[in-house]
PDB file of N, CA, C and O in Angstrom:
ATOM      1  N   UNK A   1      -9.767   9.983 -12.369  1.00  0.00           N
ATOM      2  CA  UNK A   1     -10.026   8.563 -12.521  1.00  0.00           C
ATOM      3  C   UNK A   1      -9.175   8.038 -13.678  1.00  0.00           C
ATOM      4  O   UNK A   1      -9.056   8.840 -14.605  1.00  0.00           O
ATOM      5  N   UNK A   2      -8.434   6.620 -13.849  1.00  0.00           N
ATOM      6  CA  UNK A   2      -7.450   6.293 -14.482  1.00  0.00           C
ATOM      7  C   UNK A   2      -8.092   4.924 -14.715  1.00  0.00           C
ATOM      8  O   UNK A   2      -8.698   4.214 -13.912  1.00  0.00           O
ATOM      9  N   UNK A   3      -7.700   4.643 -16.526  1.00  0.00           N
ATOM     10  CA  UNK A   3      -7.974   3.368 -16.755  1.00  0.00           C
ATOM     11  C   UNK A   3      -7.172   2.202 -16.367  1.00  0.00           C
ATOM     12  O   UNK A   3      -6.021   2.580 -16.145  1.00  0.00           O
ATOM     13  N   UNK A   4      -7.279   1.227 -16.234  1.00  0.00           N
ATOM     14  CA  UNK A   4      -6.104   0.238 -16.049  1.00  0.00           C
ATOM     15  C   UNK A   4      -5.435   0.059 -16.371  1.00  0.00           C
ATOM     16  O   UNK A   4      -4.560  -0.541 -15.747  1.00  0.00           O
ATOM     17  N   UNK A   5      -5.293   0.483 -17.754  1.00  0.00           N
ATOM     18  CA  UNK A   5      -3.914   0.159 -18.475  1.00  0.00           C
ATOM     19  C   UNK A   5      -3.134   1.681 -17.908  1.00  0.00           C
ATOM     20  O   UNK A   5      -1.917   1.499 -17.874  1.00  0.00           O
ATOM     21  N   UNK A   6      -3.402   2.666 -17.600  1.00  0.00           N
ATOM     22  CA  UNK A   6      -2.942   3.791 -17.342  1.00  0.00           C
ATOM     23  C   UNK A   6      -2.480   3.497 -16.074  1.00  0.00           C
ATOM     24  O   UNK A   6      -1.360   3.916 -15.783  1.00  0.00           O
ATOM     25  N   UNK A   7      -3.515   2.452 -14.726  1.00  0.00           N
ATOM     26  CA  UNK A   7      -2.859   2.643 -13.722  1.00  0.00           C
ATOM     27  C   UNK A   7      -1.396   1.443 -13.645  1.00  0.00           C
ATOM     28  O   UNK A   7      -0.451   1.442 -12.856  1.00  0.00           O
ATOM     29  N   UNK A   8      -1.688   0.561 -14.732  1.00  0.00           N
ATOM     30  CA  UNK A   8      -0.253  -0.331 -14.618  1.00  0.00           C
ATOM     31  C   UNK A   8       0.715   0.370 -15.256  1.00  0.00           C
ATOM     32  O   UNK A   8       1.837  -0.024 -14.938  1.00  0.00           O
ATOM     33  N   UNK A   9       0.705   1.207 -15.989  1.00  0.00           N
ATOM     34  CA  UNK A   9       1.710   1.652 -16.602  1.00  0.00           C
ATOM     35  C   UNK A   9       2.377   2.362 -15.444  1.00  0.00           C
ATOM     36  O   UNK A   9       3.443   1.834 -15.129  1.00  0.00           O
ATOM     37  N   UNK A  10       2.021   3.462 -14.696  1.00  0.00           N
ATOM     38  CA  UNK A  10       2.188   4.141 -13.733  1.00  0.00           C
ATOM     39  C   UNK A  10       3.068   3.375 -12.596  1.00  0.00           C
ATOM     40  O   UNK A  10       4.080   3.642 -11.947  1.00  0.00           O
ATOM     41  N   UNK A  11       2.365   2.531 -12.669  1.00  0.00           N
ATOM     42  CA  UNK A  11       3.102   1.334 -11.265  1.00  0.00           C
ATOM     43  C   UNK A  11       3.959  -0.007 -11.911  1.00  0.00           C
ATOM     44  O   UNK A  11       4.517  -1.000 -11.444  1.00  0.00           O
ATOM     45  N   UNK A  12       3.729   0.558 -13.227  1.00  0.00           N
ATOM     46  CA  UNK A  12       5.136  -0.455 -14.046  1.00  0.00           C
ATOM     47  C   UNK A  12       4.503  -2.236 -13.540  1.00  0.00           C
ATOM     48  O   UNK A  12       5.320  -2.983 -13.000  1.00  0.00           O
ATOM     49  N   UNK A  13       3.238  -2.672 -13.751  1.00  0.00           N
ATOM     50  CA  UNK A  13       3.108  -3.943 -13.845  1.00  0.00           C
ATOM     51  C   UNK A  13       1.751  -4.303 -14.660  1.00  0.00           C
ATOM     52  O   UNK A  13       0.655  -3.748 -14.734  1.00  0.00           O
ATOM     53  N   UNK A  14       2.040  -4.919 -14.964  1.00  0.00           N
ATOM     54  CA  UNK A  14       1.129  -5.578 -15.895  1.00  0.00           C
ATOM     55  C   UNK A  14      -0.841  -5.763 -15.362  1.00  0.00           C
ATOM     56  O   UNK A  14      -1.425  -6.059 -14.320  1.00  0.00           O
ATOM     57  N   UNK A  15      -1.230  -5.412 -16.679  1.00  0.00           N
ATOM     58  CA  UNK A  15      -2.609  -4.646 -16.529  1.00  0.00           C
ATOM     59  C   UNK A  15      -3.296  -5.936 -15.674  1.00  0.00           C
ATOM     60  O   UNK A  15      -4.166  -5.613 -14.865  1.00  0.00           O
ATOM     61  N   UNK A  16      -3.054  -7.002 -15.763  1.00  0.00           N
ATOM     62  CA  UNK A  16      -3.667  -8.149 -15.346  1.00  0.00           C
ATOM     63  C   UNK A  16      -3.103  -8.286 -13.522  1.00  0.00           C
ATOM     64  O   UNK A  16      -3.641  -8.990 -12.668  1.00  0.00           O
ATOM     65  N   UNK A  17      -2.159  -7.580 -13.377  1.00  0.00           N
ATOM     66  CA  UNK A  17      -2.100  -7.607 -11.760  1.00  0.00           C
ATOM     67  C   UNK A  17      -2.765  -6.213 -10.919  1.00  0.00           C
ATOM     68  O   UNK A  17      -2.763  -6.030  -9.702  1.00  0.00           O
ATOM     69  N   UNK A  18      -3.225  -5.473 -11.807  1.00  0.00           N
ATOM     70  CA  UNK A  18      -3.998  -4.378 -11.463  1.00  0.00           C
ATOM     71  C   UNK A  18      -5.657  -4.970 -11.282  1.00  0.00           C
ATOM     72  O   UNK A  18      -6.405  -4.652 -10.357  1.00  0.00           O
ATOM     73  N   UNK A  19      -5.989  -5.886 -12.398  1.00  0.00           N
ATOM     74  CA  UNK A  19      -7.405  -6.465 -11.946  1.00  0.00           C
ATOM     75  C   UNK A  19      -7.067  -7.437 -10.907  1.00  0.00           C
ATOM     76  O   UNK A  19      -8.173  -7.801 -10.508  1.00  0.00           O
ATOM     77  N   UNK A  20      -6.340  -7.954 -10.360  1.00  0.00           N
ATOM     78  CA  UNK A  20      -6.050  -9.003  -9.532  1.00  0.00           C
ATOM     79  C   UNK A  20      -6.477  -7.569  -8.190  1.00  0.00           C
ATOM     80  O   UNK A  20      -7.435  -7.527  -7.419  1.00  0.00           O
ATOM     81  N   UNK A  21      -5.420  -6.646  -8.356  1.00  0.00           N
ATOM     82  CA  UNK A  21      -5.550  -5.579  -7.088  1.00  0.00           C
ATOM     83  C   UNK A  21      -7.059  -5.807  -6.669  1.00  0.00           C
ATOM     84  O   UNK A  21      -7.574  -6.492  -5.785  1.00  0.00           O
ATOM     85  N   UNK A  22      -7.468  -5.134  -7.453  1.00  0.00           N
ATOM     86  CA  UNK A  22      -8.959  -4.895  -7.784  1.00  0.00           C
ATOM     87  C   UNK A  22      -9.719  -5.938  -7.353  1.00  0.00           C
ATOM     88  O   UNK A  22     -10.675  -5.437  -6.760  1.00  0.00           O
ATOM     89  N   UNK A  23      -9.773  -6.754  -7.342  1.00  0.00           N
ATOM     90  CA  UNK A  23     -10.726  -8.056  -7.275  1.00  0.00           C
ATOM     91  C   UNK A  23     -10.311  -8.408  -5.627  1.00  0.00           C
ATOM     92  O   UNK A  23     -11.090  -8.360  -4.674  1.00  0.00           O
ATOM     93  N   UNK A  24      -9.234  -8.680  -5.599  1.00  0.00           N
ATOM     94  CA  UNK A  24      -8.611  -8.514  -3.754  1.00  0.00           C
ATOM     95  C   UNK A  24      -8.749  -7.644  -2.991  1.00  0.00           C
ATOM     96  O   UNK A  24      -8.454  -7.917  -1.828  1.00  0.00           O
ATOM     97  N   UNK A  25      -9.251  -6.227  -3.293  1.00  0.00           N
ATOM     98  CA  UNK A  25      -9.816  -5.342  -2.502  1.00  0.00           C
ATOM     99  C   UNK A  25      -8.544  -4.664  -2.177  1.00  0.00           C
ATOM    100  O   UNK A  25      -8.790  -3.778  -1.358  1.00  0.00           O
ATOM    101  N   UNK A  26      -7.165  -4.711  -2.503  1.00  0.00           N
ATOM    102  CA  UNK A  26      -6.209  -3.836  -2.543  1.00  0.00           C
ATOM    103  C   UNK A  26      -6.344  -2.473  -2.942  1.00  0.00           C
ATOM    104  O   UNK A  26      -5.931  -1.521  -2.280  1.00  0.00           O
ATOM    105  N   UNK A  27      -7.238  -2.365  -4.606  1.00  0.00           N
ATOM    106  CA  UNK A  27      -6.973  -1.002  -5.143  1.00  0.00           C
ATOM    107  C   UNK A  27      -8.986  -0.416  -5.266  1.00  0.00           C
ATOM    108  O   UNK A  27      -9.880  -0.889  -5.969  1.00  0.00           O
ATOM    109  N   UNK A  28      -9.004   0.125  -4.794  1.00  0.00           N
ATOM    110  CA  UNK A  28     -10.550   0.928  -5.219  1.00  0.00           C
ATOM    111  C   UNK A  28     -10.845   1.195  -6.314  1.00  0.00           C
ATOM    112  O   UNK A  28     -10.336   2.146  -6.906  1.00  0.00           O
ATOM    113  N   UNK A  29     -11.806   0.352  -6.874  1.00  0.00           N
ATOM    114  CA  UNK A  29     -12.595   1.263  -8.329  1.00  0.00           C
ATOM    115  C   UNK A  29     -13.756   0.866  -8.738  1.00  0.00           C
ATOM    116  O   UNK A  29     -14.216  -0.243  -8.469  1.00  0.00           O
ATOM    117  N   UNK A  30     -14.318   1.712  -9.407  1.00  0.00           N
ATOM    118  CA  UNK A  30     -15.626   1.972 -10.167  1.00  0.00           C
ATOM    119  C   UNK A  30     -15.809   1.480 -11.457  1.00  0.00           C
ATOM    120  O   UNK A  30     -14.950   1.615 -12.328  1.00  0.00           O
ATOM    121  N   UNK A  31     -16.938   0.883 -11.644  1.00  0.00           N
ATOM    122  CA  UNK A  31     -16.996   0.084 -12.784  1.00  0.00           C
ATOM    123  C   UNK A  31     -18.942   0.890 -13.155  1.00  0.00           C
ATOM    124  O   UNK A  31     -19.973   0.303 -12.825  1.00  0.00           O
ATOM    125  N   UNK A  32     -18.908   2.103 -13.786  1.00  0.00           N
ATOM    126  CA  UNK A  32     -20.309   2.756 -14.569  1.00  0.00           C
ATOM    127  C   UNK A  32     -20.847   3.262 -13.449  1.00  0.00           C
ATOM    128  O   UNK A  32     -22.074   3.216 -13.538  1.00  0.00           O
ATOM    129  N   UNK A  33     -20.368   3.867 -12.121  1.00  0.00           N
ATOM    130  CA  UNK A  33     -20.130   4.324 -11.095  1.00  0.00           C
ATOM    131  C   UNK A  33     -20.648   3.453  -9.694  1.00  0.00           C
ATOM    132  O   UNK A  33     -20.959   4.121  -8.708  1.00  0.00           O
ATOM    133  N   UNK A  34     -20.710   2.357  -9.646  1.00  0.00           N
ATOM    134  CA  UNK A  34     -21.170   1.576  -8.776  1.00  0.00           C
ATOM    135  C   UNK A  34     -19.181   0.826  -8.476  1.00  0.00           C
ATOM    136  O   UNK A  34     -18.194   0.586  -9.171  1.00  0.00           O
ATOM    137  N   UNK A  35     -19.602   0.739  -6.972  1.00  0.00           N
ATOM    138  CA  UNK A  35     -17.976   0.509  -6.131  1.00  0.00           C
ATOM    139  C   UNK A  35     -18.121  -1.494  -6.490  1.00  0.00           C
ATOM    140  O   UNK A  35     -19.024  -2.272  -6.183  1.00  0.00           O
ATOM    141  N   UNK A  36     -16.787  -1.737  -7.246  1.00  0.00           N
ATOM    142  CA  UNK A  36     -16.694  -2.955  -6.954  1.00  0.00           C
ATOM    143  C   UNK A  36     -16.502  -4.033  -5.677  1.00  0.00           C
ATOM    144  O   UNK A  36     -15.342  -4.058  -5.267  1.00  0.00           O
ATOM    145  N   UNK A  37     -17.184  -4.689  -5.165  1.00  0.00           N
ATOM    146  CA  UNK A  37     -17.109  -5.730  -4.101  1.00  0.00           C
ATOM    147  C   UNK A  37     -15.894  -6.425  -4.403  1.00  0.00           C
ATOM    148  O   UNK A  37     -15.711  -6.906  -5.522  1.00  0.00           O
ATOM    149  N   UNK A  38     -14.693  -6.546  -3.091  1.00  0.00           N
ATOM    150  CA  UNK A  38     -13.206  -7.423  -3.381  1.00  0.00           C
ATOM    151  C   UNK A  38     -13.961  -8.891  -3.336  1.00  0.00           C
ATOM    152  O   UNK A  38     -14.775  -9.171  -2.456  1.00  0.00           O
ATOM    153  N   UNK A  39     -13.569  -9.829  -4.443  1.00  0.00           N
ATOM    154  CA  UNK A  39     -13.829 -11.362  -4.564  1.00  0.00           C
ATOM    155  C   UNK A  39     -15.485 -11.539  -5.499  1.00  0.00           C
ATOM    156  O   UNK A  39     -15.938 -12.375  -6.281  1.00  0.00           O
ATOM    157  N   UNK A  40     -15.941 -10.384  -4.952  1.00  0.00           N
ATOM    158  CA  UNK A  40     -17.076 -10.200  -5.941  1.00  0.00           C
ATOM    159  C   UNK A  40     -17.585 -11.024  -7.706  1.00  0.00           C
ATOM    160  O   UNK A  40     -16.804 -10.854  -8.642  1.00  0.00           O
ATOM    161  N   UNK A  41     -18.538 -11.623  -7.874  1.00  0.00           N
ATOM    162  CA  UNK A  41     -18.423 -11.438  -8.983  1.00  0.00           C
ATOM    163  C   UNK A  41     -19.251 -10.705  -9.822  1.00  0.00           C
ATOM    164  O   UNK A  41     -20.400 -10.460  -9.456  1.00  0.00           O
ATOM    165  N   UNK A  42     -18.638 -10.139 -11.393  1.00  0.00           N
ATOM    166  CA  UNK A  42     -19.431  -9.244 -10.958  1.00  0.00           C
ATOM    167  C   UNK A  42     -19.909  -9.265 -12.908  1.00  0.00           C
ATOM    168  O   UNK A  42     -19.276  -9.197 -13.961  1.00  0.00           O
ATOM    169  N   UNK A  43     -21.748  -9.433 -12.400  1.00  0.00           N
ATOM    170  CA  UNK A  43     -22.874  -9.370 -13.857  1.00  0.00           C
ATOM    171  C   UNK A  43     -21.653  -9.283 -14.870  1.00  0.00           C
ATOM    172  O   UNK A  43     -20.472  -9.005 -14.666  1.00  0.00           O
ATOM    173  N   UNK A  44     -22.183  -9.539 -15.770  1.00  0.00           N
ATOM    174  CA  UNK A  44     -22.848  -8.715 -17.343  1.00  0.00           C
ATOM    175  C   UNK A  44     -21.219  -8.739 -18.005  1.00  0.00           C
ATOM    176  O   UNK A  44     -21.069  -8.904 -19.215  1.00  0.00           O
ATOM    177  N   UNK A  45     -20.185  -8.580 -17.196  1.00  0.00           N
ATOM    178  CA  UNK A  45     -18.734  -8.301 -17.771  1.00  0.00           C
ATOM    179  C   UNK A  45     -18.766  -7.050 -18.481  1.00  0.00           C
ATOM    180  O   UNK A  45     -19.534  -6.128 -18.203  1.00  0.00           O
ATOM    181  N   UNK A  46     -17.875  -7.041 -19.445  1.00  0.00           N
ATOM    182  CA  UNK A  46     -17.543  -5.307 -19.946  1.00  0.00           C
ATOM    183  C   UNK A  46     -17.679  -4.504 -18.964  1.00  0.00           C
ATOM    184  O   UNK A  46     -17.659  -4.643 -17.741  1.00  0.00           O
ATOM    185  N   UNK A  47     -17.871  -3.337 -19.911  1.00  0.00           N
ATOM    186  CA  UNK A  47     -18.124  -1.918 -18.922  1.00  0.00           C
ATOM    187  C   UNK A  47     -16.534  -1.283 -18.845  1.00  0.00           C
ATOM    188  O   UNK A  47     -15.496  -1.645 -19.399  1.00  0.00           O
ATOM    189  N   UNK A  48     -16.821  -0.222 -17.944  1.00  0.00           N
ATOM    190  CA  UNK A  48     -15.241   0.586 -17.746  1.00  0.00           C
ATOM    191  C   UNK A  48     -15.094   0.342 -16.387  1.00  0.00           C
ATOM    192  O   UNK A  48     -16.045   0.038 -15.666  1.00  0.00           O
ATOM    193  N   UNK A  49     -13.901   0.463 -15.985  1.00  0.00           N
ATOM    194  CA  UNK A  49     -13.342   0.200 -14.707  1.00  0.00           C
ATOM    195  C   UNK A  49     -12.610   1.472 -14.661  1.00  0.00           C
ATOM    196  O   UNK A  49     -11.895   1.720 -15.632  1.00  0.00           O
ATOM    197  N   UNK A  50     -12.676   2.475 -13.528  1.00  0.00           N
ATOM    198  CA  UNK A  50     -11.699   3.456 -13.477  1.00  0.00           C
ATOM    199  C   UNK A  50     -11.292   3.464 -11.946  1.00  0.00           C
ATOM    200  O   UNK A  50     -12.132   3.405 -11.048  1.00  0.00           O
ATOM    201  N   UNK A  51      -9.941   3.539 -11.731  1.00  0.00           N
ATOM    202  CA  UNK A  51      -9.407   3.634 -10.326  1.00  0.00           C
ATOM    203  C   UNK A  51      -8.879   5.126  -9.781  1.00  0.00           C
ATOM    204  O   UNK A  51      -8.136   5.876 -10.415  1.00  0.00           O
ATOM    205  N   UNK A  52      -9.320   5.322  -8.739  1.00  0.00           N
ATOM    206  CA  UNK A  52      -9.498   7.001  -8.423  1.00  0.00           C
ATOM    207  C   UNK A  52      -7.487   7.098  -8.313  1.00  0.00           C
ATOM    208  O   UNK A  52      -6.694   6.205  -8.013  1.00  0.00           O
ATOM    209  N   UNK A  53      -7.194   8.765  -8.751  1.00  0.00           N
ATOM    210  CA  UNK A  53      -5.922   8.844  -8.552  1.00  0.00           C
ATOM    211  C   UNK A  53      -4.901   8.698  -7.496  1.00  0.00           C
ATOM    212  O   UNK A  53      -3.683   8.520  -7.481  1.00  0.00           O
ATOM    213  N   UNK A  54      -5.953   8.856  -6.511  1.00  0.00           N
ATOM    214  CA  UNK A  54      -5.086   9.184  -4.971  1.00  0.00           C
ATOM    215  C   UNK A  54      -5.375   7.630  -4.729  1.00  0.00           C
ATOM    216  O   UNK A  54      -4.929   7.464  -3.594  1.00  0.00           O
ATOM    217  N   UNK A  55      -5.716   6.788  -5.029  1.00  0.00           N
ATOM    218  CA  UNK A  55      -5.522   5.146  -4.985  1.00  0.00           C
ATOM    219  C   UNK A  55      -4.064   5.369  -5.268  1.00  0.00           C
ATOM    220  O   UNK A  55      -3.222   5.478  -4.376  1.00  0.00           O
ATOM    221  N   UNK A  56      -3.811   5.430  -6.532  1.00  0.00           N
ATOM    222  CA  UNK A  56      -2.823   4.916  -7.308  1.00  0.00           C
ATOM    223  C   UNK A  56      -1.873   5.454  -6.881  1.00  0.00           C
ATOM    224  O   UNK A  56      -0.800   4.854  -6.946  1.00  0.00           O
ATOM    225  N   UNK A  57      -1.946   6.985  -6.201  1.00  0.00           N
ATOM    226  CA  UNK A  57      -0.074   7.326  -5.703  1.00  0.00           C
ATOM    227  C   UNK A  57      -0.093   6.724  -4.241  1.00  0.00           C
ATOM    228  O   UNK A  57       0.891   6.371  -3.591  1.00  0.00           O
ATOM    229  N   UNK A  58      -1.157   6.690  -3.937  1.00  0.00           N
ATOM    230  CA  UNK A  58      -0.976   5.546  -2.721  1.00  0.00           C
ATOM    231  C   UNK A  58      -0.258   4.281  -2.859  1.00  0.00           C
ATOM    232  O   UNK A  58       0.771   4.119  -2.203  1.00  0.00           O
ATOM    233  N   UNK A  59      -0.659   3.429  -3.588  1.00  0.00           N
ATOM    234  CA  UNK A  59       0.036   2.273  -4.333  1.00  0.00           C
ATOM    235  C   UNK A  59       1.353   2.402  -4.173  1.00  0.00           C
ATOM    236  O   UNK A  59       2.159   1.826  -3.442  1.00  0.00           O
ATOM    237  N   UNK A  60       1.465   3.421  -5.134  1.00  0.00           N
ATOM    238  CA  UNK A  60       2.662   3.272  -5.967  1.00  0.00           C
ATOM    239  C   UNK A  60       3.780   4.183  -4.603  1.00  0.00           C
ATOM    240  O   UNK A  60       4.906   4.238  -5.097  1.00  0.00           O
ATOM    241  N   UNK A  61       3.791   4.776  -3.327  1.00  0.00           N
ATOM    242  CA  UNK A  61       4.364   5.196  -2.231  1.00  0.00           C
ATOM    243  C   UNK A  61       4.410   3.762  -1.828  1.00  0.00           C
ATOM    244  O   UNK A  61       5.503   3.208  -1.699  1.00  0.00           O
ATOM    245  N   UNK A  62       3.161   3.052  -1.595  1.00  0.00           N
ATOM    246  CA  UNK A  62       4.131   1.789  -0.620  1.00  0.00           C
ATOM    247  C   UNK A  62       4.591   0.903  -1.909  1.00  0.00           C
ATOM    248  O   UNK A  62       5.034  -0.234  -1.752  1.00  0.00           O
ATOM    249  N   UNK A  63       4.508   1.267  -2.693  1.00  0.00           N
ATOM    250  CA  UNK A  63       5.599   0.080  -3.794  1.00  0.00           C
ATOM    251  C   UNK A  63       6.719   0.669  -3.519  1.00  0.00           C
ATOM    252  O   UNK A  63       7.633  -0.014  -3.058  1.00  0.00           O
ATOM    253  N   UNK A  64       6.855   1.737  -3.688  1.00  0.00           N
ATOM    254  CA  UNK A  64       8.226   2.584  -3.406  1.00  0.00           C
ATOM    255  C   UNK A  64       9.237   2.324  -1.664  1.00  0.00           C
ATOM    256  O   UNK A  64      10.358   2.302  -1.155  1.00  0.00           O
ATOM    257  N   UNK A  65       8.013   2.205  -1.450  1.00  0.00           N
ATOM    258  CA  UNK A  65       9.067   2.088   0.289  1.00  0.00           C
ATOM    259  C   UNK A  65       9.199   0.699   0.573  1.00  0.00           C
ATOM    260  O   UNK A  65      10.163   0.527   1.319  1.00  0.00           O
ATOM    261  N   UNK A  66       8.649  -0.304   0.293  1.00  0.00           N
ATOM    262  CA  UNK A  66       9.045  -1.918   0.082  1.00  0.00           C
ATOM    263  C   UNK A  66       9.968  -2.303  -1.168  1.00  0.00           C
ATOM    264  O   UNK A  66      10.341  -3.349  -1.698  1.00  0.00           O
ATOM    265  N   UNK A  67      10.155  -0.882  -1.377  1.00  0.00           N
ATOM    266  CA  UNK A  67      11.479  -1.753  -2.781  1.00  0.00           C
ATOM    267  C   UNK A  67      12.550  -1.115  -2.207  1.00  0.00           C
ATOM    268  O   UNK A  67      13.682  -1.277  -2.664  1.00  0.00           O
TER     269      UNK A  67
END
C-alpha cells in the first residue's frame, strides 16, 4: 500500500491529480481500511489514504502505452 505522495511521484504527477484519480473512481484506495466511493463524499476528512501497488503499476502501464 502506497501513500499519495509516493503514488504521484511514481507516475510523475502531481499529488492533487492522484486525489482527483481517486475521487473519479480511476485509482482504488483505502482510507483506515474502508474502500472509498468514486464522487463520494467522504465524513470527518483526514485520515490516511493508501492505494494498493498493483493499482499503481497498472496506472502507470497504461500511462506508458498512451504516451
Amino acid at each position: 500500500m502506497l501513500r499519495v505522495k509516493e503514488v504521484a511521484d511514481r507516475l510523475k504527477v502531481h499529488p492533487a491529480t492522484v486525489y482527483r484519480w481517486i475521487n473519479e473512481g480511476r485509482l482504488p484506495a483505502l482510507r483506515y481500511g474502508q474502500p472509498i466511493e468514486p464522487g463520494a463524499a467522504q465524513p470527518g476528512g483526514g485520515g490516511s489514504i493508501r492505494v494498493p501497488e498493483g493499482a499503481v503499476a497498472a496506472a502507470d502501464a497504461a500511462n506508458q502505452i498512451a504516451a
